[in-house]
C-alpha positions, 0 to 999 in steps of 0.5 A: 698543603702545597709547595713547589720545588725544584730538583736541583740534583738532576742534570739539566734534560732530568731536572724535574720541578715538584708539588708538595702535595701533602706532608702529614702524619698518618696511620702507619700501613705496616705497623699498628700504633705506629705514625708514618709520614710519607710526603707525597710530591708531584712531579710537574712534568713526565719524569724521564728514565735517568732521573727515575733511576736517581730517585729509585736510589734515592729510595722513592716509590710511586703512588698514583701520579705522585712519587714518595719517600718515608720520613717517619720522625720515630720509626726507621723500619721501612727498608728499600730494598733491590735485587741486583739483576745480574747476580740473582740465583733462585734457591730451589723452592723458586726454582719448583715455581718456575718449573711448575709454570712454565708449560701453560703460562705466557706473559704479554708487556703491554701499556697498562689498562683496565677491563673488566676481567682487571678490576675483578682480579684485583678486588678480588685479590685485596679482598680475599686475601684480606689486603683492604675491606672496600671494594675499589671500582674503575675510577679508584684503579685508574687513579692507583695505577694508570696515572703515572708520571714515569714509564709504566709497564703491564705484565700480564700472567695468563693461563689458557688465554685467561688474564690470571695475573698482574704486575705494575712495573715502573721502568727507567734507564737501568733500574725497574721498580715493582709497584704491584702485584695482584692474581686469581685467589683460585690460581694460589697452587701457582705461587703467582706472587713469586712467579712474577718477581722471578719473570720481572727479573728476567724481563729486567736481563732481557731489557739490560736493566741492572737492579730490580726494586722490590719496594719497602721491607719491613722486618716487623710486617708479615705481609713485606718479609717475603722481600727477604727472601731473594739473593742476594739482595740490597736494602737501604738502611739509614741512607745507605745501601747494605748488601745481603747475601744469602748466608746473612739470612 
């Protein structure tokens, strides 16, 4: 199914035209048994920061060079969810990760890429810790992450010079979105997965960035509650951005 679009919401220098690349229902990732419907829309030209902010509000991700929005007809459980940058405050357990990683691990930001040492810790990633069954080589990872339509970002986590993680960050005008996070199985004493969304909010003061988008929480998902667990926090729930605080867990 294809459909051109015009966004009609953005100002002039944002206006992006889309191709309604698909729209069926399919098997949900999140919840067994349930269908999900999530329009995949591609953008006919870069998207620039402010317009990315726009659709980040308006809760979209991207996936590939494709941006999308859920539009489950029975199921609203996928929440957005958004750390406000200036109001963050680490509980103490997060407070232990940075302390344990901070004398011998450095982050470089580059552009994204792929080497060898990339493709390894990402199928490594997904397979021992049980995130997909299929090996994916240099063309599948190339067209999840290299093939972008906004500004994306490489932060690279490495221990003794040696990569031991990654993250993905789609990054606008006033907002950063995480897209994905992968890390050496053999590193899990480091706790990577929260390490890296405490630096990205860093990263986010550092570059005046206000709000840090974690992506979909879904309370009946095991692998997403985690999200929850930063305060305070936004998610969006029917439409409309509800503040949690940390005494609302």
């Amino acid at each position: 199914m294809s459909e051109r679009r015009e966004d009609r919401r953005a100002g002039t220098e944002s206006r992006v035209e889309f191709v309604v690349a698909h729209s069926e229902d399919e098997a949900c990732p999140y919840l067994p048994g349930q269908r999900a419907r999530m329009p995949l829309r591609l953008p006919l030209r870069p998207v620039p920061g402010q317009r990315l902010d726009e659709l980040l509000e308006g809760g979209d991700r991207r996936a590939g060079p494709f941006l999308y929005r859920t539009a489950c007809t029975a199921c609203s459980a996928c929440e957005p969810l958004r750390i406000p940058v200036a109001r963050f405050q680490p509980t103490r357990s997060q407070r232990k990760v940075l302390r344990r990683n901070a004398g011998d691990l450095q982050i470089e930001v580059g552009r994204p890429r792929i080497t060898p040492r990339h493709l390894e810790l990402f199928n490594r990633h997904k397979l021992e810790r049980g995130l997909g069954t299929t090996h994916s080589d240099a063309t599948d990872y190339r067209l999840q992450f290299l093939e972008t339509c906004v500004d994306t970002r490489e932060v690279r986590y490495l221990a003794g010079g040696e990569l031991v993680g990654v993250s993905l960050l789609d990054v606008g005008e006033r907002a950063a979105s995480s897209v994905y996070h992968y890390f050496d199985p053999d590193e899990s004493r480091r706790s990577l997965g929260v390490f890296s969304v405490l630096a990205e909010i860093g990263l986010c003061a550092s570059w005046r960035i206000d709000w840090y988008y974690l992506g979909l929480y879904v309370a009946g998902c095991r692998s997403l509650r985690y999200k929850a667990e930063y305060f305070p926090h936004e998610r969006r729930i029917g439409g409309t951005w509800r503040s949690f605080e940390r005494e609302d867990a």
